[in-house]
C-alpha positions as CSV (number, residue, x, y, z in Angstrom):
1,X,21.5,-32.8,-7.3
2,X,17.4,-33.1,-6.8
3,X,15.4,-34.0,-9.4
4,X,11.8,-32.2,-10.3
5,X,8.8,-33.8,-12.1
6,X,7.2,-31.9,-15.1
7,X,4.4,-30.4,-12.4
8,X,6.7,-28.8,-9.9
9,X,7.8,-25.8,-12.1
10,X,6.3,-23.2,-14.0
11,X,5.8,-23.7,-17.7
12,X,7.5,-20.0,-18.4
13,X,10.6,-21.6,-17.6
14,X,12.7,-23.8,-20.4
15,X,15.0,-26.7,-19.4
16,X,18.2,-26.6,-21.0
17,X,19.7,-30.6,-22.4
18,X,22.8,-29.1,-21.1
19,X,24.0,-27.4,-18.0
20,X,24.0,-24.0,-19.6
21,X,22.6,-21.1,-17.6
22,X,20.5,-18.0,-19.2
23,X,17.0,-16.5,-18.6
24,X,15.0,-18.9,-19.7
25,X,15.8,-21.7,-17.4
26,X,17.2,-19.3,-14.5
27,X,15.1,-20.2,-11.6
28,X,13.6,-17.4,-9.0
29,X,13.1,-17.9,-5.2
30,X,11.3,-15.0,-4.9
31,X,8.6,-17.0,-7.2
32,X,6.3,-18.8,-4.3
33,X,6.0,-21.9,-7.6
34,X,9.2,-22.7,-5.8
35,X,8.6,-22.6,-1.6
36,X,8.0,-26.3,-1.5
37,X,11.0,-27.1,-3.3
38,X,13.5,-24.7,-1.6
39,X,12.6,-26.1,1.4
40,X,12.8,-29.5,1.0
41,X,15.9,-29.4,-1.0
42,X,17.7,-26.5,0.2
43,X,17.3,-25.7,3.7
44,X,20.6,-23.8,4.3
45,X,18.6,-21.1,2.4
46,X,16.5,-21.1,5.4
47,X,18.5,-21.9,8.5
48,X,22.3,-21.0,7.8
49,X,21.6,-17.2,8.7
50,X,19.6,-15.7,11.8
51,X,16.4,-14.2,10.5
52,X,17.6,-11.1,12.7
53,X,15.3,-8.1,11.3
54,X,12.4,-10.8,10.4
55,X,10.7,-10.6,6.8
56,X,12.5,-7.4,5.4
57,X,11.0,-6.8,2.2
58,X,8.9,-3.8,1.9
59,X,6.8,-4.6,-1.2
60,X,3.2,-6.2,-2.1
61,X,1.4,-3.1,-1.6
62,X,1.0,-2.1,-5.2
63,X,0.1,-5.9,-5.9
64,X,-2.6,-5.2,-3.3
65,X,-4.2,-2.6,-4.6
66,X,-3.1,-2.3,-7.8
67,X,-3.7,-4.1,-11.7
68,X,-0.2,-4.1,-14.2
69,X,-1.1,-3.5,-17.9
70,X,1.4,-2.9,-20.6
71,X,1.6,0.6,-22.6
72,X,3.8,0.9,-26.1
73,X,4.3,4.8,-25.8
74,X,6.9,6.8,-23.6
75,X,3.7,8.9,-22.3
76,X,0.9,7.9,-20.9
77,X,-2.1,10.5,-21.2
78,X,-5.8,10.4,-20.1
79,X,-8.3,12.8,-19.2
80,X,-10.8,12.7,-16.3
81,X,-14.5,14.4,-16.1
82,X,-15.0,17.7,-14.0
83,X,-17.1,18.9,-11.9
84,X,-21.0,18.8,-12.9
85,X,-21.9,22.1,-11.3
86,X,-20.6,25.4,-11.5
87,X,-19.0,26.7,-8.4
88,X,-16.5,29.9,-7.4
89,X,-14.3,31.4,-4.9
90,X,-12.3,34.6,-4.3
91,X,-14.7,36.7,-6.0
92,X,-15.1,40.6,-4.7
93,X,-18.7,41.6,-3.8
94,X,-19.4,45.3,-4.4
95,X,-21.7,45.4,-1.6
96,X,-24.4,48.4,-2.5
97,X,-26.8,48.3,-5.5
98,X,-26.9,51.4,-8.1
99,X,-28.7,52.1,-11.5
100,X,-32.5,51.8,-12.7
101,X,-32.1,47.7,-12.0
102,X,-30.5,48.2,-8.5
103,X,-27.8,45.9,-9.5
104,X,-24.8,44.7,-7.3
105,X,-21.2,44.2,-9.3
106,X,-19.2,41.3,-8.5
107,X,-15.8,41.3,-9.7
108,X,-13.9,37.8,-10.8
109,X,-10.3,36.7,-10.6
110,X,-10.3,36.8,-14.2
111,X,-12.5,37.6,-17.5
112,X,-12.7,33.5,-18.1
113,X,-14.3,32.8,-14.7
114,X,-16.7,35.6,-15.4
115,X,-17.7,34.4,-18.8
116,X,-18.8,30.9,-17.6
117,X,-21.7,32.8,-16.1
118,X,-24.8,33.8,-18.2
119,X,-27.6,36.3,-17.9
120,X,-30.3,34.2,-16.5
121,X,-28.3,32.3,-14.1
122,X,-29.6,32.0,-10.4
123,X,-26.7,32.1,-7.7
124,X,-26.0,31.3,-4.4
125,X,-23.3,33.4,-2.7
126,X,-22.1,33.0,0.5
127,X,-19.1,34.8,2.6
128,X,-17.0,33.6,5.5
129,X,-19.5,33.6,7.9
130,X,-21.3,31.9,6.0
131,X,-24.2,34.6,5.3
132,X,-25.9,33.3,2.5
133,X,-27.8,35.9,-0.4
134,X,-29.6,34.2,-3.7
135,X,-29.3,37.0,-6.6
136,X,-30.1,36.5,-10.4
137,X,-27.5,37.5,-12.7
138,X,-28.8,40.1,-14.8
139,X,-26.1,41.2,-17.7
140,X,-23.4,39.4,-19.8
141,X,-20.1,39.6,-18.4
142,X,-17.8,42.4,-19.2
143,X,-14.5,41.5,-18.5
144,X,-13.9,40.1,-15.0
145,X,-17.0,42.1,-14.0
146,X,-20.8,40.5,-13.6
147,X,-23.4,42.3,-12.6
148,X,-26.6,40.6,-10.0
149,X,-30.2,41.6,-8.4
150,X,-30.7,40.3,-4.8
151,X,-33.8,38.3,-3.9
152,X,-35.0,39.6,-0.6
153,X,-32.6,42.4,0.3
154,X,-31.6,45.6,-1.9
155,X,-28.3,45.0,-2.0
156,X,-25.4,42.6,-0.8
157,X,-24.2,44.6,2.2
158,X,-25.3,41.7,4.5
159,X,-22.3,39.9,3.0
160,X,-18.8,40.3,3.5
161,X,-16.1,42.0,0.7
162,X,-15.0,38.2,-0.7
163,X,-17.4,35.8,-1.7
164,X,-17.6,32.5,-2.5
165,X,-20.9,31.0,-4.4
166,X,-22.6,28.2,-7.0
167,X,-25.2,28.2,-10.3
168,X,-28.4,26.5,-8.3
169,X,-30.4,27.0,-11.7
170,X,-31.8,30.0,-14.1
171,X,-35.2,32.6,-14.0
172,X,-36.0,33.9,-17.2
173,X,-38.9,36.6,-18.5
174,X,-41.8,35.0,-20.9
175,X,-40.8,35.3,-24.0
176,X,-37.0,35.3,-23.7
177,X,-34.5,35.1,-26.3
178,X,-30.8,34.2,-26.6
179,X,-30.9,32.5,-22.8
180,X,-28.1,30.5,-21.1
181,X,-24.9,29.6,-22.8
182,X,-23.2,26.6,-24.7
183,X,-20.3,25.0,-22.2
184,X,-18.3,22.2,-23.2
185,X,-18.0,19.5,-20.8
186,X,-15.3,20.4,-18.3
187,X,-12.3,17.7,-18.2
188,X,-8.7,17.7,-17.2
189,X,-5.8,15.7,-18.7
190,X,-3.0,14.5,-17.0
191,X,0.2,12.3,-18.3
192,X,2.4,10.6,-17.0
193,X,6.1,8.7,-18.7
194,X,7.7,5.8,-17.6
195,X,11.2,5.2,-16.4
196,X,13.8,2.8,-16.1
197,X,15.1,0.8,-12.9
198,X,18.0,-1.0,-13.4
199,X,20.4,-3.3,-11.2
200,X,22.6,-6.5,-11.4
201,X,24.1,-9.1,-9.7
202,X,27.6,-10.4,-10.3
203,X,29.4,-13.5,-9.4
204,X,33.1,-13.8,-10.2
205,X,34.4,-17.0,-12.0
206,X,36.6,-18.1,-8.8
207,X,32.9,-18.4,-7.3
208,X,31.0,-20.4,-10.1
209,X,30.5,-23.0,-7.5
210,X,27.6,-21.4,-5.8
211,X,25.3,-21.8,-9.1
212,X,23.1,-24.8,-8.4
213,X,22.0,-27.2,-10.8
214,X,18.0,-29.3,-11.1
215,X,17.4,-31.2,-13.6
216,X,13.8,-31.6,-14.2
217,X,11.9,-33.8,-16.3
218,X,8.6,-32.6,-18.2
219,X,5.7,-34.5,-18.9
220,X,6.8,-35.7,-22.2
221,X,9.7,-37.5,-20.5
222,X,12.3,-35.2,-21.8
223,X,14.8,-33.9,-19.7
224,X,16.8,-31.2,-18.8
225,X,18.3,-28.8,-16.1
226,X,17.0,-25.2,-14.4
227,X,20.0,-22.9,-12.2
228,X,19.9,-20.9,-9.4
229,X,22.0,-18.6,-7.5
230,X,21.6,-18.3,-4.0
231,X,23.3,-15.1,-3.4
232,X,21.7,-13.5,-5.9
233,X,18.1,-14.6,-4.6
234,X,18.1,-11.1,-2.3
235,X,19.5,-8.9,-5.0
236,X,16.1,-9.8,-6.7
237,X,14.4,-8.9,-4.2
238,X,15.9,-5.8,-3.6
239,X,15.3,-4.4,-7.3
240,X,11.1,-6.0,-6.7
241,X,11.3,-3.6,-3.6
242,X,12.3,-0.8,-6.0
243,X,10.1,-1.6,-8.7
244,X,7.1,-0.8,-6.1
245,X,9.3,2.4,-3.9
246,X,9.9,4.0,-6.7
247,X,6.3,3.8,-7.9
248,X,5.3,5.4,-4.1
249,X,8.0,7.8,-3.8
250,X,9.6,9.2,-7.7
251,X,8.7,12.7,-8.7
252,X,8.8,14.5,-11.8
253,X,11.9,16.8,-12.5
254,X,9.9,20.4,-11.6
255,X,10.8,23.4,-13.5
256,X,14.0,24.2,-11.1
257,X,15.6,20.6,-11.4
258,X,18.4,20.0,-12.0
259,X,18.6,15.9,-12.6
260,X,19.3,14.7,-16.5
261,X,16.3,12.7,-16.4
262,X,12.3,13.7,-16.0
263,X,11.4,11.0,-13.8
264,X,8.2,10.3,-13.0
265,X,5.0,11.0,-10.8
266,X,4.9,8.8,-8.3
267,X,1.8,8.0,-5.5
268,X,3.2,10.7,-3.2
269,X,3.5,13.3,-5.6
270,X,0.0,12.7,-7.3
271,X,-1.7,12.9,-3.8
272,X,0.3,15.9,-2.6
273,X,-0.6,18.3,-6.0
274,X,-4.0,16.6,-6.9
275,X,-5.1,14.8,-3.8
276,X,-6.4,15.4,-0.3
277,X,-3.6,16.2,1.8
278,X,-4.6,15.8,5.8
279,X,-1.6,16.3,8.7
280,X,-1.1,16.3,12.4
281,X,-3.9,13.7,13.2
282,X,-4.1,12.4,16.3
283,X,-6.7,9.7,16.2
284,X,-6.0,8.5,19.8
285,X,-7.0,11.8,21.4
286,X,-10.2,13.4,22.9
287,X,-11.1,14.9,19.4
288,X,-10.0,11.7,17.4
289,X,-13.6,10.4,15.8
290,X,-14.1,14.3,15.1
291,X,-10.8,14.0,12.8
292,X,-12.0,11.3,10.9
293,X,-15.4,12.3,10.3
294,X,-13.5,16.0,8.9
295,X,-12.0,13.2,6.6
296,X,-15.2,11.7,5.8
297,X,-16.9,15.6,4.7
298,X,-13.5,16.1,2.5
299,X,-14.5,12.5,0.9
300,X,-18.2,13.7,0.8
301,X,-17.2,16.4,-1.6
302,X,-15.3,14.2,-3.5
303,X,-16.3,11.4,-5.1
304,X,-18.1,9.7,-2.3
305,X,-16.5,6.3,-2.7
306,X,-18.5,3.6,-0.6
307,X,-15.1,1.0,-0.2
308,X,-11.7,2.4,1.2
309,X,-8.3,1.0,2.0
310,X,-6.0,2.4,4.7
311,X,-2.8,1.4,4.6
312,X,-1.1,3.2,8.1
313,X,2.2,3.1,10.2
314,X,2.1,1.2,13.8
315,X,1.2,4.1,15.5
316,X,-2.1,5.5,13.6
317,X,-3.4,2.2,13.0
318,X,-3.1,1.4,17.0
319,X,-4.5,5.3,17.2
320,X,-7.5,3.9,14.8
321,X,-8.1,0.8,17.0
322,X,-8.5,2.7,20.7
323,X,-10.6,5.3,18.3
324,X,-12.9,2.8,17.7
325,X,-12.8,0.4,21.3
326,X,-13.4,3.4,22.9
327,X,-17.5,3.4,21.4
328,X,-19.2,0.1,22.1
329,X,-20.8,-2.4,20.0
330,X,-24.0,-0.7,18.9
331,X,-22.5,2.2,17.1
332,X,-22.3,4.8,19.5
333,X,-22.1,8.0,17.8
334,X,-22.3,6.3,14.1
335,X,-19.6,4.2,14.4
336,X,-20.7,0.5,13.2
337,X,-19.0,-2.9,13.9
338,X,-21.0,-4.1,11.0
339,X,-17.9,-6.2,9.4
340,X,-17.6,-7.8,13.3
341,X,-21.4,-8.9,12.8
342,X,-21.9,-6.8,15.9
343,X,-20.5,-9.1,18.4
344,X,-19.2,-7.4,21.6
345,X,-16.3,-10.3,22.0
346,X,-14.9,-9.8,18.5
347,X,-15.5,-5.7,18.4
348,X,-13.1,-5.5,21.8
349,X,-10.5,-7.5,20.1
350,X,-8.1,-4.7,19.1
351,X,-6.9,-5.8,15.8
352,X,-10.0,-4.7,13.8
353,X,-9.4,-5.0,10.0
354,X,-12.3,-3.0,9.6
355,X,-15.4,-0.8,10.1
356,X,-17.6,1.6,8.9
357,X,-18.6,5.1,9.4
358,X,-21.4,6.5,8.1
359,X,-21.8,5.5,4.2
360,X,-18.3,4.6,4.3
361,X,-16.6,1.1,4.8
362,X,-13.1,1.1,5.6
363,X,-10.2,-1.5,5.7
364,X,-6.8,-1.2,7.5
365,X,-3.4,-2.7,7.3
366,X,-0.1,-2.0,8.7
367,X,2.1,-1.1,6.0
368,X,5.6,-2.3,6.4
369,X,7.1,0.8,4.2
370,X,6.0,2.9,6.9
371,X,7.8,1.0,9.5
372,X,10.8,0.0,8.8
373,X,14.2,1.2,9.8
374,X,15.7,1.4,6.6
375,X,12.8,3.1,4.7
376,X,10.0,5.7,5.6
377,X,10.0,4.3,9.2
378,X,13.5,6.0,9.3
379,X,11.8,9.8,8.1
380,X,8.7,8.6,9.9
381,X,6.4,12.1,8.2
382,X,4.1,10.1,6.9
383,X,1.5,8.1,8.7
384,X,-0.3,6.6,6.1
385,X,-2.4,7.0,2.9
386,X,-6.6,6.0,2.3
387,X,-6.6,4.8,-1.0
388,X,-10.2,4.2,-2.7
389,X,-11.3,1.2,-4.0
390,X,-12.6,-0.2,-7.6
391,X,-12.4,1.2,-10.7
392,X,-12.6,4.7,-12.7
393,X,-13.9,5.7,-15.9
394,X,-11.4,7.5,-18.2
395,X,-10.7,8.9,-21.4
396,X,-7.8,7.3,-23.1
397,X,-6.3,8.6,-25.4
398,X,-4.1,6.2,-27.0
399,X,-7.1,3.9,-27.6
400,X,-9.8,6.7,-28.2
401,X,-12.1,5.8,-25.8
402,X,-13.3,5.6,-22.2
403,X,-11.8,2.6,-20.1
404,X,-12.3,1.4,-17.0
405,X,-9.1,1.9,-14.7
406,X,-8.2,1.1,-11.5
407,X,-7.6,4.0,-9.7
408,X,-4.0,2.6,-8.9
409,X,-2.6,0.9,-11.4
410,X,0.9,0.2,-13.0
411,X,1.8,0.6,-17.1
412,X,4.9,-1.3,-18.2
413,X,6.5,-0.9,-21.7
414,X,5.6,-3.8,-23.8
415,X,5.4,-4.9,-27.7
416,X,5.6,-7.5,-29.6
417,X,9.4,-7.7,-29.6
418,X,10.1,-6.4,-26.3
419,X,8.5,-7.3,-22.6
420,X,10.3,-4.9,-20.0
421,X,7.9,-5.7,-16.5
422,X,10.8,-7.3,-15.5
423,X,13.7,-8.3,-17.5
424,X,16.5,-10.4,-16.6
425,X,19.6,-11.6,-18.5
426,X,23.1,-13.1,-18.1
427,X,26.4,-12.3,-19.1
428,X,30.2,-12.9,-18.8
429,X,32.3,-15.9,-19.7
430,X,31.3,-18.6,-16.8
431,X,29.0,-21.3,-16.8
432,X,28.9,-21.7,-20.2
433,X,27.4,-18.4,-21.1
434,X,30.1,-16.7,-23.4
435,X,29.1,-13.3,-24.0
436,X,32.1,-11.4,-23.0
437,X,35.6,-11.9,-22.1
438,X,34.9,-11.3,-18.6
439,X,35.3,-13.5,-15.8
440,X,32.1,-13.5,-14.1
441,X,28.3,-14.3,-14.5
442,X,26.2,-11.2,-14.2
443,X,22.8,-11.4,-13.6
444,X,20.8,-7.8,-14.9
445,X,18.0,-6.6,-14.4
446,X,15.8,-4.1,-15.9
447,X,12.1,-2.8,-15.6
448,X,10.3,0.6,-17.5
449,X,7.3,1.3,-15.9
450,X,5.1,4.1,-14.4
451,X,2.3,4.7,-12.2
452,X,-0.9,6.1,-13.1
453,X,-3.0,7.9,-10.1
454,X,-6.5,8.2,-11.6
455,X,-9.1,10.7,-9.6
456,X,-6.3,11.1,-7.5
457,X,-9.0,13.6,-5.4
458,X,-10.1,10.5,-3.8
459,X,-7.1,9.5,-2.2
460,X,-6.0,10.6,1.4
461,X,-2.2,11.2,2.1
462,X,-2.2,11.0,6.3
463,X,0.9,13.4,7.0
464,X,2.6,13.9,10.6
């Protein structure tokens, strides 16, 4: 049996006088505090079994981009600004001018769109050719129906039958009265509830022999002994890959479910309903540095987001690398090698980590999720997501006020009684932990959490 000095293990844990195994003094592999040890003291862990498929954990992406912070409610809620400017689609241009004002009738999807517009208001409209007219709106709305005058032209014939168009400012007479109109701020709320993953591992009495004993002695020269289980070391991390997989992948139970349970909105989902959405890229080919830069134009309308993480399968991030060898050095066509200080040795080396284009800077990985057999490398439709980087300003409203956010980030339920990131607990009737009359140790464990995709517009889900 090895012995530990009070440095060489984490204070969360609590030596027990006896050899009596619980939580508290249950020690976890999967907790790097412990590589030195386990491989000085236990290298069977290491060597008994063929590493045959490699490192085969999936997680550590949410820990890469993401913070953890606890939440006390079963639903999350916050609300995010709008848009600034006023902008429409869809909307049917009548085409010729009548009455003493020569005005043109545009007609709205519905009477709300149309009220958001003022007498006053100076437009730009636009059609699918992109023939552009600037008119003045010259009456209040009467249902879905507005009513303009055309600078420059008599009418709006020039312009197709659907228009789309945006308030560039207002024109009003000397002297004017009861101008513009009172708009509250535009925001949307979203919400979000968290779930619980739960899993255990069991060891039957017959087997007790597996648990593992330390005994440890702090710095106050009291001792005392920490457990292990080997077996169960890759049941634990099994559930930490589910933890993060089911943050990436759950979905909320839609209106034709038929699951018990709500679940939850997961990255996926949250890109797919509120995010940019981009598929059949092909990065490698003739066109490829013309599909990114249709990415970079989506972004520009977005939030514009200077720092950006792309996390990609093999394939698209060896697509990415020949995008970018194929320029040179100096940036041809705005591509810069900034982040390779420009150095024609270190931009041919094919394993770029990252690179700019334009006002953007970007940095790729390979994400395992995406590769492996046993996980989306098996479905193999997606080829990766752009995730921004920093932090957003929200409303929350548990607290009442604006917070800054990651735009990824993770809420775990929490209180003072109660911490559920990661819960685990033994029971049975062996090792001295008498909590049922069964014979065998089970190990549980249990985690409520939920994920929480802030300006979810930013993010880019790559799709086959």
């Amino acid at each position: 049996m090895a012995t530990m000095s009070g440095g060489a293990f984490p204070a969360s844990l609590t030596p027990r006088p006896t050899k009596t195994p619980d939580a508290s003094n249950y020690i976890n592999f999967a907790d790097t505090s412990f590589s030195q040890w386990s491989q000085q003291y236990l290298p069977e862990v290491y060597e008994k079994e063929i590493e045959r498929y490699g490192k085969r954990t999936v997680g550590g992406f949410l820990r890469m981009v993401s913070a953890e912070m606890p939440v006390a409610s079963d639903q999350i809620i916050w609300s995010e600004q709008g848009r600034l400017h006023l902008a429409f689609s869809g909307v049917t241009n009548g085409q010729s001018a009548s009455g003493a004002n020569s005005e043109v009738t545009l007609t709205f999807g519905t009477s709300a769109e149309a009220d958001l517009l003022a007498k006053g208001m100076t437009l730009v409209l636009a059609d699918s050719t992109n023939a552009v007219a600037k008119v003045l709106v010259s009456t209040e709305a009467a249902g879905a129906v507005v009513k303009v005058q055309v600078y420059g032209a008599a009418d709006l014939s020039g312009l197709g039958t659907t228009v789309s168009g945006f308030v560039f400012g207002s024109e009003y007479a000397k002297g004017s009265e009861s101008v513009g109109i009172s708009r509250d701020a535009n925001f949307q709320t979203f919400n979000n509830k968290p779930i619980i993953l739960r899993d255990k591992y069991s060891v039957a009495g017959s087997d007790v022999a597996q648990i593992g004993w330390i005994e440890v002695t702090s710095e106050a020269g009291t001792s005392g002994y920490l457990w292990y289980l080997k077996s169960e070391h890759e049941s634990r991390l099994r559930f930490e890959d589910y933890l993060e997989m089911s943050m990436v992948e759950a979905e909320k139970k839609g209106a034709s479910g038929t699951t018990s349970l709500d679940g939850t909105e997961g990255m996926f989902e949250a890109i797919e309903n509120r995010g940019l959405v981009y598929s059949g890229a092909d990065f490698d080919g003739a066109g490829g540095l013309s599909q990114f830069d249709d990415i970079l134009a989506q972004l520009d309308k977005q939030g514009a987001i200077e720092e950006n993480m792309m996390f990609l399968d093999r394939s698209t991030s060896l697509e990415i690398d020949n995008m970018l060898a194929a320029q040179n050095s100096y940036g041809a066509g705005g591509t810069s090698f900034g982040v390779f200080n420009n150095e024609e040795d270190m931009a041919l080396n094919l394993g770029f980590s990252g690179f700019r284009r334009g006002s953007y800077d970007f940095y790729k990985t390979d994400w395992k999720y995406l590769n492996d057999a046993t996980t989306r490398g098996l479905i193999g439709d997606i080829d990766g997501v752009l995730v921004p980087a920093g932090t957003s300003t929200v409303y929350d409203e548990n607290l009442g006020k604006n917070v800054a956010r990651p735009f990824l980030h993770v809420r775990y339920r929490a209180n003072e009684v109660d911490d559920r990131r990661m819960k685990s607990w033994v029971t049975g009737s062996v090792g001295g932990n008498y909590t049922s009359d069964e014979d065998a140790m089970n190990v549980h464990f249990l985690s409520e959490r939920a994920l929480c995709v802030q300006a979810a517009n930013n993010f880019v889900l790559l799709k086959a």
